[in-house]
N, CA, C and O atoms as a Maestro MAE file, in Angstrom:
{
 s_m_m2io_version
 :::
 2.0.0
}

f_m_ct {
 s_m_title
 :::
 protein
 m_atom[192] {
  # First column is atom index #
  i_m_mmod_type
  r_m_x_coord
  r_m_y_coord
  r_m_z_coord
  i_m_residue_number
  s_m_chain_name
  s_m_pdb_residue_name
  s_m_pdb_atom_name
  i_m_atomic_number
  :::
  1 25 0.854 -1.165 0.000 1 A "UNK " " N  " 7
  2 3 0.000 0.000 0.000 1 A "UNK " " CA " 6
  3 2 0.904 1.234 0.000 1 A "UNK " " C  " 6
  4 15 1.797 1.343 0.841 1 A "UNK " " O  " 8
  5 25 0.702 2.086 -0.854 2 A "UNK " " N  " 7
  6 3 1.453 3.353 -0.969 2 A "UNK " " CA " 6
  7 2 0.591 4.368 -0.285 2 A "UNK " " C  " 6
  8 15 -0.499 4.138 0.239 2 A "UNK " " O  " 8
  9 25 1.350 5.780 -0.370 3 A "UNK " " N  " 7
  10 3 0.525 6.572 0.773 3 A "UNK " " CA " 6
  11 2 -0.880 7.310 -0.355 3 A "UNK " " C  " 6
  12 15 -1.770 7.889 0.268 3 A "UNK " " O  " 8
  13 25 -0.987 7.273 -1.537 4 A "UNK " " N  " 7
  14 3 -1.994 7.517 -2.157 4 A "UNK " " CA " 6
  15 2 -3.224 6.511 -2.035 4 A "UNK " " C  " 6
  16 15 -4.336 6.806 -2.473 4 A "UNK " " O  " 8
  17 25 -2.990 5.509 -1.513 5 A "UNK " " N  " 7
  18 3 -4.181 4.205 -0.931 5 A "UNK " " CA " 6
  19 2 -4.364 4.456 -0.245 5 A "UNK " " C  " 6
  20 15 -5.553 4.568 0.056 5 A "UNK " " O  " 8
  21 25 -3.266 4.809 0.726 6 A "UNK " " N  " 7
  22 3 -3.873 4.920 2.381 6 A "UNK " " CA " 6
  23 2 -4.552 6.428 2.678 6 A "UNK " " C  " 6
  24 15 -5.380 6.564 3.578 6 A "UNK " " O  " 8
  25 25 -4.180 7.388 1.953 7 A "UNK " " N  " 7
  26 3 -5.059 8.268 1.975 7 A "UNK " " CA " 6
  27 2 -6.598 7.927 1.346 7 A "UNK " " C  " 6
  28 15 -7.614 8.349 1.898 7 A "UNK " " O  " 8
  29 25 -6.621 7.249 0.329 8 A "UNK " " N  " 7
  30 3 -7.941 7.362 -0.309 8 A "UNK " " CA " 6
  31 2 -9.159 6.616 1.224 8 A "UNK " " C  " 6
  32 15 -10.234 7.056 1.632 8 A "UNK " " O  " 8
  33 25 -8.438 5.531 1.628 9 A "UNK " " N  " 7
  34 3 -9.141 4.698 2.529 9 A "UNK " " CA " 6
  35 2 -9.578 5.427 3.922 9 A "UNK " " C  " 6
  36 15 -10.590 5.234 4.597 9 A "UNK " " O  " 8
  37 25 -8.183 6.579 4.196 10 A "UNK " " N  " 7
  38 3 -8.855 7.196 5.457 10 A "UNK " " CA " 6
  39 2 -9.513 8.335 5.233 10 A "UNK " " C  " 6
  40 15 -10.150 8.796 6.180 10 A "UNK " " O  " 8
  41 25 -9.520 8.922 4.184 11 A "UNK " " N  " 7
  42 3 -10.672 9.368 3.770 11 A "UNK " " CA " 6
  43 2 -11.942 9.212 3.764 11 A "UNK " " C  " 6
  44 15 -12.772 9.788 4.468 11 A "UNK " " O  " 8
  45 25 -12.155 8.156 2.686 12 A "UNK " " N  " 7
  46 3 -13.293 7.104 2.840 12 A "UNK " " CA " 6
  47 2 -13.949 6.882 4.263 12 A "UNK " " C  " 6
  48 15 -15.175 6.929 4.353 12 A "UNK " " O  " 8
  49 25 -13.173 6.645 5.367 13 A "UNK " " N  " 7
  50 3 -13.321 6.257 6.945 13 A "UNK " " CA " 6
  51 2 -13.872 7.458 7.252 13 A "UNK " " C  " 6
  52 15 -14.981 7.460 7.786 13 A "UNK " " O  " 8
  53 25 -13.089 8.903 6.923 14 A "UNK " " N  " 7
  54 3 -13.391 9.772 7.718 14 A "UNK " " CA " 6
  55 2 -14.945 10.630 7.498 14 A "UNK " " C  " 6
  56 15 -15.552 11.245 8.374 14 A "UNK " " O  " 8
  57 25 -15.426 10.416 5.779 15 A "UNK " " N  " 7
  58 3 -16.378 10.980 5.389 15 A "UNK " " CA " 6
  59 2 -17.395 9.805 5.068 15 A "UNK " " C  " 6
  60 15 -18.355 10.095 4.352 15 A "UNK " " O  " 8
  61 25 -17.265 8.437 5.557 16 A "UNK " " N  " 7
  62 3 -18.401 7.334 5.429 16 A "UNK " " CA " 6
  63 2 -18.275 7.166 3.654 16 A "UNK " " C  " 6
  64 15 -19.216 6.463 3.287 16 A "UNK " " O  " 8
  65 25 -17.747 7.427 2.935 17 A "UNK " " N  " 7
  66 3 -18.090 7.203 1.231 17 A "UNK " " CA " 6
  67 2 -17.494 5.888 1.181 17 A "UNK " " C  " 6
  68 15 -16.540 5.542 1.877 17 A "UNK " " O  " 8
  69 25 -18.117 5.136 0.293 18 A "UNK " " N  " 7
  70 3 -17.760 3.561 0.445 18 A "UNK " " CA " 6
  71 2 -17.160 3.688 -1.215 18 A "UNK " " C  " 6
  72 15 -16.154 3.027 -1.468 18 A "UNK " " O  " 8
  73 25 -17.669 4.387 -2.138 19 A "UNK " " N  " 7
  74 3 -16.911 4.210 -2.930 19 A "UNK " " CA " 6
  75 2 -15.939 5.138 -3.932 19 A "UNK " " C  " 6
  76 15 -16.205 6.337 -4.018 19 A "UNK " " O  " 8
  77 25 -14.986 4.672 -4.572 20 A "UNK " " N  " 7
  78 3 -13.239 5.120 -4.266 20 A "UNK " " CA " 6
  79 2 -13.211 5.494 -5.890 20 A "UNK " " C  " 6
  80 15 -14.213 5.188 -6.535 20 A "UNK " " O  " 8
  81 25 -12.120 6.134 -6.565 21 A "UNK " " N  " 7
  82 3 -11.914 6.145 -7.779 21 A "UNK " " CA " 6
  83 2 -10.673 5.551 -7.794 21 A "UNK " " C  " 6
  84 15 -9.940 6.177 -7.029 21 A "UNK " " O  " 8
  85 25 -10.148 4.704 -8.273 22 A "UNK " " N  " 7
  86 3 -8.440 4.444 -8.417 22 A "UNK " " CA " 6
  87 2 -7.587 3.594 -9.659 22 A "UNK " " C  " 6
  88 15 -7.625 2.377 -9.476 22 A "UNK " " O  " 8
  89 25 -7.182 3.823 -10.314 23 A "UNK " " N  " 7
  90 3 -6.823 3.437 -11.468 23 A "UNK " " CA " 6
  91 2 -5.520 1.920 -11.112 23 A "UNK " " C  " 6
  92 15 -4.889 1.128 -11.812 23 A "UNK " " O  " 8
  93 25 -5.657 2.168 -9.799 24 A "UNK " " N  " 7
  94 3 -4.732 0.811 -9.158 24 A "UNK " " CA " 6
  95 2 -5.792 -0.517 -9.181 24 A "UNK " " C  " 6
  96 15 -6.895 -0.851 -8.749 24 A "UNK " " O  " 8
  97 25 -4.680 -1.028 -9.984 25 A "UNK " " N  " 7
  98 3 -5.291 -2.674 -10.487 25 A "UNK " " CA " 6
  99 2 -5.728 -3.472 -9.248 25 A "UNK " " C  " 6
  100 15 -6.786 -4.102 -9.235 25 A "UNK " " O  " 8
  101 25 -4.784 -3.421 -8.088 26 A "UNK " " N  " 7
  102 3 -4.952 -4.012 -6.644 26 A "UNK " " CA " 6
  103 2 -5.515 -3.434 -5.876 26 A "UNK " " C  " 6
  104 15 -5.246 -3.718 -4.708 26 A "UNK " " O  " 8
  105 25 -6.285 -2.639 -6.059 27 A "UNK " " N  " 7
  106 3 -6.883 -1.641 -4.689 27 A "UNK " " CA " 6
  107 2 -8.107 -2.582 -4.508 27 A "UNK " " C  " 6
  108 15 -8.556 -2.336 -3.388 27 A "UNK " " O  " 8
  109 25 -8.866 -3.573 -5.123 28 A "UNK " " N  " 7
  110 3 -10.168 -4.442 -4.539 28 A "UNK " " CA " 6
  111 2 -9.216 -5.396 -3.281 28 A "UNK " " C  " 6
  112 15 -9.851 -6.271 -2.693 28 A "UNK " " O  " 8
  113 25 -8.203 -5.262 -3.026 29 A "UNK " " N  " 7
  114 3 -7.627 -5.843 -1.574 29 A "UNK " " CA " 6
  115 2 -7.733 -5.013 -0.005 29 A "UNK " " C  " 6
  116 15 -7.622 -5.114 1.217 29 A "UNK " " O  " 8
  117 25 -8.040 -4.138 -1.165 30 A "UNK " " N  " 7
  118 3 -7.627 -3.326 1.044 30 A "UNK " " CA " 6
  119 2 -9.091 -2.907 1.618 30 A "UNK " " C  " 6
  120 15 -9.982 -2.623 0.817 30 A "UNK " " O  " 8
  121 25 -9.265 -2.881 2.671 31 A "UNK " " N  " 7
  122 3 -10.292 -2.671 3.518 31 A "UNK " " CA " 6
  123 2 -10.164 -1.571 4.381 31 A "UNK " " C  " 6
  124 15 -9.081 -1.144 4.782 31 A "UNK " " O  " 8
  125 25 -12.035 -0.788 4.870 32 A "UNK " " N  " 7
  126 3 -11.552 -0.049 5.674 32 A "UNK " " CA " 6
  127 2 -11.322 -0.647 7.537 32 A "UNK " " C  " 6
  128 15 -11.177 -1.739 8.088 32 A "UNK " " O  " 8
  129 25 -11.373 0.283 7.821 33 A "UNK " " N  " 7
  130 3 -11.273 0.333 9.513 33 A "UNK " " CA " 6
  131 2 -12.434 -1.123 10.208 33 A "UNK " " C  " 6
  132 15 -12.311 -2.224 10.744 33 A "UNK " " O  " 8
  133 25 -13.495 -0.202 9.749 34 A "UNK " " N  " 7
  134 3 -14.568 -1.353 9.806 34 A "UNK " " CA " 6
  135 2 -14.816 -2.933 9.067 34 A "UNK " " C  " 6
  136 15 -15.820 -3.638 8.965 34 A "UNK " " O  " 8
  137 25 -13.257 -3.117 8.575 35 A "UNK " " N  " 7
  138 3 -13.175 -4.442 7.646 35 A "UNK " " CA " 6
  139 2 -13.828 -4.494 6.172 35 A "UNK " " C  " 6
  140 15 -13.582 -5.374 5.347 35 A "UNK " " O  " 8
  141 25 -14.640 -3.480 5.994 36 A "UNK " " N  " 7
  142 3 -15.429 -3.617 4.896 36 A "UNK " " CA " 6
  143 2 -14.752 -3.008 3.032 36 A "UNK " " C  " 6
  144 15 -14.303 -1.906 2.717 36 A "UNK " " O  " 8
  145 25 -14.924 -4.076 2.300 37 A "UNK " " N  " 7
  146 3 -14.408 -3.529 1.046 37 A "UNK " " CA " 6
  147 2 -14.736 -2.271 0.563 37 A "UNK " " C  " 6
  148 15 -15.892 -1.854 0.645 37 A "UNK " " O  " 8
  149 25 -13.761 -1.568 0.025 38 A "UNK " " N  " 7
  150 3 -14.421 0.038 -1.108 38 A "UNK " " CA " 6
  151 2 -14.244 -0.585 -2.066 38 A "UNK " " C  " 6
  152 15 -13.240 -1.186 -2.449 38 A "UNK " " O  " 8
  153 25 -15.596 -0.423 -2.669 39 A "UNK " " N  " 7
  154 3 -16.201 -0.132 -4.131 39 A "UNK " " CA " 6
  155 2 -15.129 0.744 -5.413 39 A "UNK " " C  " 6
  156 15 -15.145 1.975 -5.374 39 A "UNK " " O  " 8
  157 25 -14.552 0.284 -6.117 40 A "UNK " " N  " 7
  158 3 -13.689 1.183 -6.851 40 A "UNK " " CA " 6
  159 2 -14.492 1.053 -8.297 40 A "UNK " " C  " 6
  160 15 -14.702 -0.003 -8.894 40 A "UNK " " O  " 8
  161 25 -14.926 2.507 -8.751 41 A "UNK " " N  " 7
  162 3 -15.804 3.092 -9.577 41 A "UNK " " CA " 6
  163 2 -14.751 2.357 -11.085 41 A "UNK " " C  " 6
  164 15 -15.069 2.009 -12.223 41 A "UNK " " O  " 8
  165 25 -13.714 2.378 -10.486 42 A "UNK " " N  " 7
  166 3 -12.973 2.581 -12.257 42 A "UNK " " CA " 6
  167 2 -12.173 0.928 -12.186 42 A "UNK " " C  " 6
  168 15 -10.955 0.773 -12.105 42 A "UNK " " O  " 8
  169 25 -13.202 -0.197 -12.239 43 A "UNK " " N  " 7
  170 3 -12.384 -1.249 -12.427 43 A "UNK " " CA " 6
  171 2 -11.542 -1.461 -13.691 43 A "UNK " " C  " 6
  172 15 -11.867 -1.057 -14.807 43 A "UNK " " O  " 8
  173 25 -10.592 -2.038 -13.439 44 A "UNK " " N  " 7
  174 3 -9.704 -2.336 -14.964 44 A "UNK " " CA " 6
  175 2 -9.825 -3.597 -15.500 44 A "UNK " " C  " 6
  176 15 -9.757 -4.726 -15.014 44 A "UNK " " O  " 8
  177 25 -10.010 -3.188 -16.547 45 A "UNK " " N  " 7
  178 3 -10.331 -4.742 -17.355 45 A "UNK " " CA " 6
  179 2 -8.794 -5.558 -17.462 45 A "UNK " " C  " 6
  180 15 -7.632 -5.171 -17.334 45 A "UNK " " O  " 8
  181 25 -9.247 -6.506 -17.678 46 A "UNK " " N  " 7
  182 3 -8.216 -7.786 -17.855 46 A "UNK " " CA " 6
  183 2 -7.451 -7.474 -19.306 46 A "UNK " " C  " 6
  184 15 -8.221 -7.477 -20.267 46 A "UNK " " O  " 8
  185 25 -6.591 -7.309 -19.490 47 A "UNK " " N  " 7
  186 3 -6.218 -7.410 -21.065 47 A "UNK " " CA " 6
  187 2 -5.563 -8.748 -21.370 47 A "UNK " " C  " 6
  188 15 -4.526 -9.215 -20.899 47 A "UNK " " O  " 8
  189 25 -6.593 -9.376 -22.469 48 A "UNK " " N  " 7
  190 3 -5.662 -10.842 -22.737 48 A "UNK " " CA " 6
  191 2 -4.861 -10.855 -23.683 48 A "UNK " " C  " 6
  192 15 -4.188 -11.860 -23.908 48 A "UNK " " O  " 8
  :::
 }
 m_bond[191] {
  # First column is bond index #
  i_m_from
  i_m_to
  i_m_order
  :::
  1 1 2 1
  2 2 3 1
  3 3 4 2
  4 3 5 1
  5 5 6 1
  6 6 7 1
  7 7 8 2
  8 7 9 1
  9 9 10 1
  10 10 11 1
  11 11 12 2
  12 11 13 1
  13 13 14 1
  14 14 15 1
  15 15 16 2
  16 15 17 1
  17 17 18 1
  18 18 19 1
  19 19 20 2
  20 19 21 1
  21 21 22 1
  22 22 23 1
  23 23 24 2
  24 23 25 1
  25 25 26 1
  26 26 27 1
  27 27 28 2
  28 27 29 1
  29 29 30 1
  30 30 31 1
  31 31 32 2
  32 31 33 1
  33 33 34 1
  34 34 35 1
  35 35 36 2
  36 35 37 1
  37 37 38 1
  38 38 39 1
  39 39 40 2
  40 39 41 1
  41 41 42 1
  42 42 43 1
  43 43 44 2
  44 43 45 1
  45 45 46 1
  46 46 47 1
  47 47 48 2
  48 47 49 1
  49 49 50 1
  50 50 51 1
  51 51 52 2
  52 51 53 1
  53 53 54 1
  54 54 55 1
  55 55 56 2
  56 55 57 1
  57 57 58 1
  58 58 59 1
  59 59 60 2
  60 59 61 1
  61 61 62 1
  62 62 63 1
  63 63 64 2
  64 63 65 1
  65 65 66 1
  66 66 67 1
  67 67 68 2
  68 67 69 1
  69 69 70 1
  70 70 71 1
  71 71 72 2
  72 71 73 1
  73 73 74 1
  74 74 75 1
  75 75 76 2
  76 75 77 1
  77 77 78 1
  78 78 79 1
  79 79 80 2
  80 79 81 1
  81 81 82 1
  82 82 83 1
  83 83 84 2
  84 83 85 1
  85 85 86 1
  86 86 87 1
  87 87 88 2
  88 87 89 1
  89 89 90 1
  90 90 91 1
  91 91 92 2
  92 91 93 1
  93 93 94 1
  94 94 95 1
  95 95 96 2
  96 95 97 1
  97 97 98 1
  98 98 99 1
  99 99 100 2
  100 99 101 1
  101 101 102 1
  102 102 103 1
  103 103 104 2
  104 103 105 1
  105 105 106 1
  106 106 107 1
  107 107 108 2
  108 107 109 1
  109 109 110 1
  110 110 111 1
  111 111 112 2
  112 111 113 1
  113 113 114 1
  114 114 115 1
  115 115 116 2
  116 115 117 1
  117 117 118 1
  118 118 119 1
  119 119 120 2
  120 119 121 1
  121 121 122 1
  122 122 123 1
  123 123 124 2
  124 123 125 1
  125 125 126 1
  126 126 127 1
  127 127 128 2
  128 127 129 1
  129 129 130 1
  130 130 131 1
  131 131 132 2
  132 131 133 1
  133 133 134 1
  134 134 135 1
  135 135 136 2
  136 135 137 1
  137 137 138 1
  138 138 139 1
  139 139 140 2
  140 139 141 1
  141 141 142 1
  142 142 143 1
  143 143 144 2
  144 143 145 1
  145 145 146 1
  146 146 147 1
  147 147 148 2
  148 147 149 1
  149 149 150 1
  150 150 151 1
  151 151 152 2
  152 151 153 1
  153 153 154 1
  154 154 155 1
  155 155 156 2
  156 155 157 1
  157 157 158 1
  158 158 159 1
  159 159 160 2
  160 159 161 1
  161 161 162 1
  162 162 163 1
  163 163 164 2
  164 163 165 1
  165 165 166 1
  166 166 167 1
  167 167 168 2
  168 167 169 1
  169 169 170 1
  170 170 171 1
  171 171 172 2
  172 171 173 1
  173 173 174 1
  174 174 175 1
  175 175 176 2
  176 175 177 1
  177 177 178 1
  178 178 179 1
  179 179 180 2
  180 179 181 1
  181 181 182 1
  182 182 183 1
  183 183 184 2
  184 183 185 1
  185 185 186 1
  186 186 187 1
  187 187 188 2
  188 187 189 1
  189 189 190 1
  190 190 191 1
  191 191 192 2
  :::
 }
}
């Protein structure tokens, strides 16, 4: 987790918004405070 995740998440914590914008492929891993997944608006597709 870099500090641009961990900001988005305590954010998220601090204003209740469950869901995130992030162009990071791995961000459906991290959770907030309350254990619960953020929603990331901008999933990335798979390229085969």
């Amino acid at each position: 987790m870099d500090l641009a995740d961990a900001t988005l998440i305590v954010a998220s914590e601090i204003t209740g918004i469950k869901e995130i914008a992030s162009i990071d492929s791995d961000f459906y891993i991290y959770r907030n405070i309350r254990n619960q997944y953020l929603s990331n608006i901008f999933p990335l597709a798979k390229v085969k």
